[in-house]
C-alpha positions as a Python dict, from the first residue, in 0.01 Angstrom:
ca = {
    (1, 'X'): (0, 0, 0),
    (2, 'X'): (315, -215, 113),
    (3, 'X'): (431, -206, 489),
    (4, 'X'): (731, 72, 497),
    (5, 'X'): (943, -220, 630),
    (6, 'X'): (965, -434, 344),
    (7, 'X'): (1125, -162, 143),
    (8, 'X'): (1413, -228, 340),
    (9, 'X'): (1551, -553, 206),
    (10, 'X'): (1743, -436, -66),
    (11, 'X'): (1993, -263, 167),
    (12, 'X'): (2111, -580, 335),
    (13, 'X'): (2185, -690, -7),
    (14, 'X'): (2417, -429, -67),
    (15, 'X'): (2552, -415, 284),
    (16, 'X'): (2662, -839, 177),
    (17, 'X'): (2803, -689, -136),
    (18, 'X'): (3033, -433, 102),
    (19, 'X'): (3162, -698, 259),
    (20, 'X'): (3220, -985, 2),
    (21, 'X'): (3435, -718, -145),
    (22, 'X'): (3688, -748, 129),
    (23, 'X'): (3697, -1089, 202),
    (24, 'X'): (3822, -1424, -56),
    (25, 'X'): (3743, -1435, -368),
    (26, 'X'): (3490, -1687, -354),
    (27, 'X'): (3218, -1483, -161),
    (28, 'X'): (3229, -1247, -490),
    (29, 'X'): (3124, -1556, -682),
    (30, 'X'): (2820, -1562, -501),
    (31, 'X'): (2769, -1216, -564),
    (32, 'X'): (2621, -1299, -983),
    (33, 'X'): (2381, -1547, -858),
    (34, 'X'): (2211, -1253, -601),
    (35, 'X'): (2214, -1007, -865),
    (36, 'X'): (2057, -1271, -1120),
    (37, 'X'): (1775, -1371, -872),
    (38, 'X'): (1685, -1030, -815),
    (39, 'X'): (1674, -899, -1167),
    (40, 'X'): (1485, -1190, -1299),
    (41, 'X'): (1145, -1020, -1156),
    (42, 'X'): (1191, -688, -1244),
    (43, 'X'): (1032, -788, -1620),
    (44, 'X'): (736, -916, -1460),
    (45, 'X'): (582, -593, -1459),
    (46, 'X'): (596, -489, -1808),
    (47, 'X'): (481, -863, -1916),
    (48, 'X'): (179, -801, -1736),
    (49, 'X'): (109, -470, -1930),
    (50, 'X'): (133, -634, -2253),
    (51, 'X'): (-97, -882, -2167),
    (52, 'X'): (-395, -626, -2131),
    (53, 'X'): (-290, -465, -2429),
    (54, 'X'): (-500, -701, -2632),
    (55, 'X'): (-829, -734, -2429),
    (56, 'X'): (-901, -290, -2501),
    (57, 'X'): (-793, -378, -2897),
    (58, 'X'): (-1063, -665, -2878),
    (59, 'X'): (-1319, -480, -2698),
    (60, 'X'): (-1295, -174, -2954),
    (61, 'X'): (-1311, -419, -3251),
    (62, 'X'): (-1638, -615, -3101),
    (63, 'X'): (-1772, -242, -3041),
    (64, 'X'): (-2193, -137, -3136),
    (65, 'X'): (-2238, -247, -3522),
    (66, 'X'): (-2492, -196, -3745),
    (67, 'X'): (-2699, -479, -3905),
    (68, 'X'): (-2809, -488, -4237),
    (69, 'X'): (-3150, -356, -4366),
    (70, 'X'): (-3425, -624, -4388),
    (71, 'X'): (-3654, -617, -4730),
    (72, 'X'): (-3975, -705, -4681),
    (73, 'X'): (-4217, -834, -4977),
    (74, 'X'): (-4597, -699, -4950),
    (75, 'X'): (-4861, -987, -4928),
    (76, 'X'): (-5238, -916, -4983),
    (77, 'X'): (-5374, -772, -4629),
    (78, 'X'): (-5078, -628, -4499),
    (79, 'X'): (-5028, -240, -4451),
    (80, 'X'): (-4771, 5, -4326),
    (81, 'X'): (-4856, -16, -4006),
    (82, 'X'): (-4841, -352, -3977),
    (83, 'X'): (-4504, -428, -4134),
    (84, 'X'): (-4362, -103, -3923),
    (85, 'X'): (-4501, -357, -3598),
    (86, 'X'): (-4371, -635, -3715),
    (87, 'X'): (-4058, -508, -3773),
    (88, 'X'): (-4030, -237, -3444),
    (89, 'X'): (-3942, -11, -3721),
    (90, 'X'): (-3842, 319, -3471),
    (91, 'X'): (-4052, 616, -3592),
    (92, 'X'): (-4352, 380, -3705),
    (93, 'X'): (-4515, 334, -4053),
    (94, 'X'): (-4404, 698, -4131),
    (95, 'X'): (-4033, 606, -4074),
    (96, 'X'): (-4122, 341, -4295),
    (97, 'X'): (-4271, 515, -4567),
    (98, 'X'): (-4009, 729, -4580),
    (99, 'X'): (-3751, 512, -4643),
    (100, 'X'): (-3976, 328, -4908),
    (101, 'X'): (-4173, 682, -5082),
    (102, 'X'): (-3989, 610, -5431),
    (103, 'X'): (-4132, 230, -5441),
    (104, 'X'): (-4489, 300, -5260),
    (105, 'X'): (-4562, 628, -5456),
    (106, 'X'): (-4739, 902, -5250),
    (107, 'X'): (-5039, 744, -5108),
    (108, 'X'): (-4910, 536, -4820),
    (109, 'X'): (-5228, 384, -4778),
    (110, 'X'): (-5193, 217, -5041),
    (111, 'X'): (-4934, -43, -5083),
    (112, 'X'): (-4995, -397, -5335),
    (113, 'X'): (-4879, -672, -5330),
    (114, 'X'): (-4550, -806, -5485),
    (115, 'X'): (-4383, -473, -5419),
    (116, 'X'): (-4059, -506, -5176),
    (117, 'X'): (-3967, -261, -4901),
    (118, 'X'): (-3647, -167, -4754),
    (119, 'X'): (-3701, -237, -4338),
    (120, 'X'): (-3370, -60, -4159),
    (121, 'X'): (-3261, -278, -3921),
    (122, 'X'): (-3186, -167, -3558),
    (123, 'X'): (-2824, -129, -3356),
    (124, 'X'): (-2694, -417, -3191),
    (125, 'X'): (-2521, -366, -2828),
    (126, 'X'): (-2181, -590, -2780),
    (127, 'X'): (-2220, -935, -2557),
    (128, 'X'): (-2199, -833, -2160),
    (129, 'X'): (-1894, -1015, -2151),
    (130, 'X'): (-1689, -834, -2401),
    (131, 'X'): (-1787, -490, -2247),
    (132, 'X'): (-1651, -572, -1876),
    (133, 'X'): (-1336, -701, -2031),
    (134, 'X'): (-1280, -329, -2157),
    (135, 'X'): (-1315, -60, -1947),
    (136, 'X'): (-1380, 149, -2260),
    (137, 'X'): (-1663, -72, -2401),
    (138, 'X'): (-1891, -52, -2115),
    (139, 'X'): (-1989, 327, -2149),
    (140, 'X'): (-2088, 255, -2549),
    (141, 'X'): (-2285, -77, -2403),
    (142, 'X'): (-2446, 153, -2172),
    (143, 'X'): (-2540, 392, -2435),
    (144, 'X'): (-2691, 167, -2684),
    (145, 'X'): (-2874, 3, -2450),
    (146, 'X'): (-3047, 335, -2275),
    (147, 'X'): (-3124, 441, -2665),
    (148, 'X'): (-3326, 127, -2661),
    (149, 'X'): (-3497, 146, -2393),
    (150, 'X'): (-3571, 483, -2509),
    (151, 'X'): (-3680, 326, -2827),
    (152, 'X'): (-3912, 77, -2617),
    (153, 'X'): (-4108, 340, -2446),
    (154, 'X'): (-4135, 598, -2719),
    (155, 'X'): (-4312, 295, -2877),
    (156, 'X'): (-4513, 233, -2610),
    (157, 'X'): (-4608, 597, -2523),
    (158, 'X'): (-4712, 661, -2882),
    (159, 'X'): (-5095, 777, -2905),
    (160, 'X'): (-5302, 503, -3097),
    (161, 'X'): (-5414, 734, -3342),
    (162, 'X'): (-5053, 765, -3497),
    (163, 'X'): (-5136, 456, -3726),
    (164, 'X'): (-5452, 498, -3810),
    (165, 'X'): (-5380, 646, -4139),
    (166, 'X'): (-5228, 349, -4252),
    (167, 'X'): (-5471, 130, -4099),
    (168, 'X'): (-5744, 192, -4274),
    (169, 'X'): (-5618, 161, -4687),
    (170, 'X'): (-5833, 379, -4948),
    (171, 'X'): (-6148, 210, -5016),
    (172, 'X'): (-6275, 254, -5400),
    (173, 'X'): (-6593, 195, -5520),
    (174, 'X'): (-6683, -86, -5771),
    (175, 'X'): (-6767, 98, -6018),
    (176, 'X'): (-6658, 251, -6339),
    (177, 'X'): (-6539, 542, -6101),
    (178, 'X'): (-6356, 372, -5846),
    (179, 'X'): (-6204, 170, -6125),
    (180, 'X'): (-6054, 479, -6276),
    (181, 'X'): (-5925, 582, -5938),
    (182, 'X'): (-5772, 322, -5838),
    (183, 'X'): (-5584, 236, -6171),
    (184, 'X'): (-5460, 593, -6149),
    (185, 'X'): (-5289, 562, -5784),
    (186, 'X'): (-5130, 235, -5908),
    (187, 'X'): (-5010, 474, -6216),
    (188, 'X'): (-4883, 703, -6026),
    (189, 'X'): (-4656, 466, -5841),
    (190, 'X'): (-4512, 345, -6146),
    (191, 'X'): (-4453, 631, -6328),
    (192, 'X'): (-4737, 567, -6606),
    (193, 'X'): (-4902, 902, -6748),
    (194, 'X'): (-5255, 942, -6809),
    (195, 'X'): (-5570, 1160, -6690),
    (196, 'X'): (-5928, 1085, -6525),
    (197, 'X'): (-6044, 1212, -6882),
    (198, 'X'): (-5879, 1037, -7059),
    (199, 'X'): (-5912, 716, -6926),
    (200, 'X'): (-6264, 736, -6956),
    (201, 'X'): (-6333, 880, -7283),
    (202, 'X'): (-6110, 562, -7426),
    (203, 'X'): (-6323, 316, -7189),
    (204, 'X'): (-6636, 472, -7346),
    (205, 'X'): (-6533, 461, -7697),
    (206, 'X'): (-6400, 78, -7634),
    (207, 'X'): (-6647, -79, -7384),
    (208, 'X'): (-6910, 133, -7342),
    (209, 'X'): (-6782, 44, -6987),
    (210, 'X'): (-6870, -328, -6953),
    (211, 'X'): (-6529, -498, -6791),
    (212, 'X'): (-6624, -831, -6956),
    (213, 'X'): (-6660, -696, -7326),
    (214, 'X'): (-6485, -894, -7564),
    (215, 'X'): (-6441, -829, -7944),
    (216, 'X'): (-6503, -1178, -8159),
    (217, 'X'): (-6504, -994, -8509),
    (218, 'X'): (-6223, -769, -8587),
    (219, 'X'): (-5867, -927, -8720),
    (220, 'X'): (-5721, -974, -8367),
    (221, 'X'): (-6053, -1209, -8335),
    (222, 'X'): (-5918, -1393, -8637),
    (223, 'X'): (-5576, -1412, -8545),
    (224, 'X'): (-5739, -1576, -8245),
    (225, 'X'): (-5640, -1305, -7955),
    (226, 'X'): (-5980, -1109, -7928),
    (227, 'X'): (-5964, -766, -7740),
    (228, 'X'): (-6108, -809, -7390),
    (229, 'X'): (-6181, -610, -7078),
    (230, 'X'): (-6249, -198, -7080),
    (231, 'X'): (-6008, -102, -7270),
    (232, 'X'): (-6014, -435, -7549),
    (233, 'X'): (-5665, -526, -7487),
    (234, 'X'): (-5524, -850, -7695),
    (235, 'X'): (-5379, -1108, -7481),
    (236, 'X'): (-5047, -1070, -7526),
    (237, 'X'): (-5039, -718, -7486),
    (238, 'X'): (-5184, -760, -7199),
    (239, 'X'): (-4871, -992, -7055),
    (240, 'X'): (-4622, -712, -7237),
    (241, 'X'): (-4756, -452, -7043),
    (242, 'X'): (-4878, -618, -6698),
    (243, 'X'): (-4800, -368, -6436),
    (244, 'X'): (-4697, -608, -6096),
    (245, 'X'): (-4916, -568, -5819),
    (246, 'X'): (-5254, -621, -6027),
    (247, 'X'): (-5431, -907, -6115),
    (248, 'X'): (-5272, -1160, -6374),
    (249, 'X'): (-5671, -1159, -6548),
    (250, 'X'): (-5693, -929, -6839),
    (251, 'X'): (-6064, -859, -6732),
    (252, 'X'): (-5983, -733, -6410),
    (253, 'X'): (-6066, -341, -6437),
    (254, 'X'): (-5780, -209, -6269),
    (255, 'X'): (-5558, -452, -6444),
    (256, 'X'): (-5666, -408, -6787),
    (257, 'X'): (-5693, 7, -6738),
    (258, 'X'): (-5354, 1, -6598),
    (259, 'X'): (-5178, -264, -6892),
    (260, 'X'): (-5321, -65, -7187),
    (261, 'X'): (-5224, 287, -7054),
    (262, 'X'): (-4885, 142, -6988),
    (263, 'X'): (-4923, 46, -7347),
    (264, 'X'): (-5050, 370, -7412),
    (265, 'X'): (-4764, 530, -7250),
    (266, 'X'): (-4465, 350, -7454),
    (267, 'X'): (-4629, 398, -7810),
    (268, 'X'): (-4861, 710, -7766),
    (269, 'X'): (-4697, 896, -7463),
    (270, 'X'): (-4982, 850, -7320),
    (271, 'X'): (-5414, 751, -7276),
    (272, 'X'): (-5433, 1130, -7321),
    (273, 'X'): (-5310, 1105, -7657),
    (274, 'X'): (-5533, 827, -7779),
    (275, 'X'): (-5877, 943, -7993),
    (276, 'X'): (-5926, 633, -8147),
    (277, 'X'): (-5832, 285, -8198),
    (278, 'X'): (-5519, 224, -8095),
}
C-alpha cells in the first residue's frame, strides 16, 4: 500500500488554485494546463482493464476439447485387446466392444478382418501457456490432467486376466463341424438366418461334405460356371453374395457356407427353407 504522505499532493494543487484566483489574470492561465496534466492519467486505469478483458475470452475459447473418434480397420491377427492397447482405449477391449457390438456381433472374440471399428478418442488438456494466462483455465487444466493420470493408473492397476477373453479368439475345428460353427458366428454378425440343421442337411444333400466337390455335368457345367465347394455354388453367385471378412475362394468352407446361405437368405428366407436344389 502507498505511503499516507503521498496522498497529500493534491491539496497543494488546490491551495495554488486559491491563490491564482486572487492575483492577475495570467496565473489563472496556468491554471488549464495543471488541470490537463492531472486528468490525462486518470484513464490509465480503465485502459488497463480492457486490456485483460481479452486474455479470460481467449483462455475460455482454447478451453478442454474433444477429439474426434479414430476408426480402426481389422487386419488378420489382431484382437480386441490388442486394438483397445494400441489405442489406450479407457475401459479396455470391453469399452471397445461396446462401442463396436452392432459391427462385431456378440462374440467379441471373434472379430475378421476388413471390418472397421469406431476407437473414441481421448480429452485433450489446453497448452500450459494458455491456462496461466487465465486464471479461470488453470482449474479445468488441472482437472483434465488428474482424470488422466487417473486414467494411467487404472490402466496400470488392471488385473491381467481382464483381457484374456479377448486374447485368446474361438478356436474351431477343421472339420465339417467347426465349419458349420464358424460360418454361423460370421452369420450372426451380419444378420444372415440359418440353423446348425439346416446347414448341414443342404451340405449333405450337395457335397456329401467334401469342400472341393465340383459339379462338371449339370447346365451350370455347360454354361461353363460349375457348382463348387459344400454347398455347389456357381461362380458368380458366389461374388453376388460374398460376405466381407471371408476368403475371396469359393472353396473355402466358411466362405462358400456363408455366400450360399446369404443367397439362401435373399431368395428362400433362408438355408432352413431349402429341401432341394436350389
Amino acid at each position: 500500500m502507498p505511503a499516507p504522505g503521498k496522498h497529500r499532493r493534491p491539496k497543494s494543487v488546490s491551495l495554488g488554485r486559491g491563490i491564482a484566483a486572487v492575483t492577475t489574470g495570467g496565473a489563472v492561465l496556468a491554471l488549464p494546463v495543471l488541470g490537463a496534466t492531472t486528468a490525462s492519467a486518470a484513464p490509465a486505469p480503465a485502459l488497463a482493464e480492457k486490456a485483460v478483458a481479452p486474455v479470460s475470452v481467449t483462455a475460455q475459447a482454447n478451453s478442454v476439447t474433444k477429439a474426434a473418434p479414430a476408426k480402426h480397420s481389422v487386419v488378420s491377427g489382431e484382437s480386441l485387446s490388442k486394438i483397445a492397447r494400441d489405442y489406450s482405449v479407457s475401459g479396455g477391449w470391453k469399452k471397445l466392444y461396446e462401442g463396436n457390438r452392432k459391427v462385431i456381433g456378440e462374440n467379441p472374440n471373434l472379430i475378421h478382418p476388413g471390418i472397421t471399428l469406431t476407437v473414441g478418442a481421448k480429452v485433450a488438456a489446453p497448452s500450459d501457456a494458455k491456462a496461466g494466462k487465465a486464471g479461470k483455465s488453470a482449474p479445468t487444466a488441472d482437472r483434465a490432467a488428474a482424470a488422466e493420470r487417473a486414467d494411467r493408473s487404472a490402466r496400470a492397476a488392471a488385473p491381467a486376466a481382464q483381457a484374456a477373453p479377448a486374447a485368446a479368439p474361438t478356436a474351431y475345428t477343421n472339420d465339417l463341424d467347426g465349419w458349420i460353427k464358424e460360418s454361423l458366428a460370421v452369420m450372426a454378425q451380419h444378420g444372415i438366418p440359418g440353423t446348425y440343421e439346416g446347414i448341414h442337411r443342404n451340405i449333405i444333400r450337395e457335397s456329401s461334405g467334401n469342400p472341393n466337390a465340383i459339379n462338371n455335368w449339370d447346365s451350370n457345367a455347360a454354361k461353363g460356371t460349375p457348382s463348387k465347394g459344400l454347398l455347389q455354388v456357381i461362380d458368380p453367385t458366389f461374388r453376388a453374395y460374398h460376405v466381407p471378412g471371408t476368403s475371396t475362394d469359393s472353396y473355402d468352407p466358411v466362405a462358400n457356407i456363408v455366400a450360399a446361405c446369404n443367397y439362401a437368405a435373399d431368395r428362400y428366407g433362408s438355408i432352413d427353407n431349402v429341401f432341394g436344389a436350389y
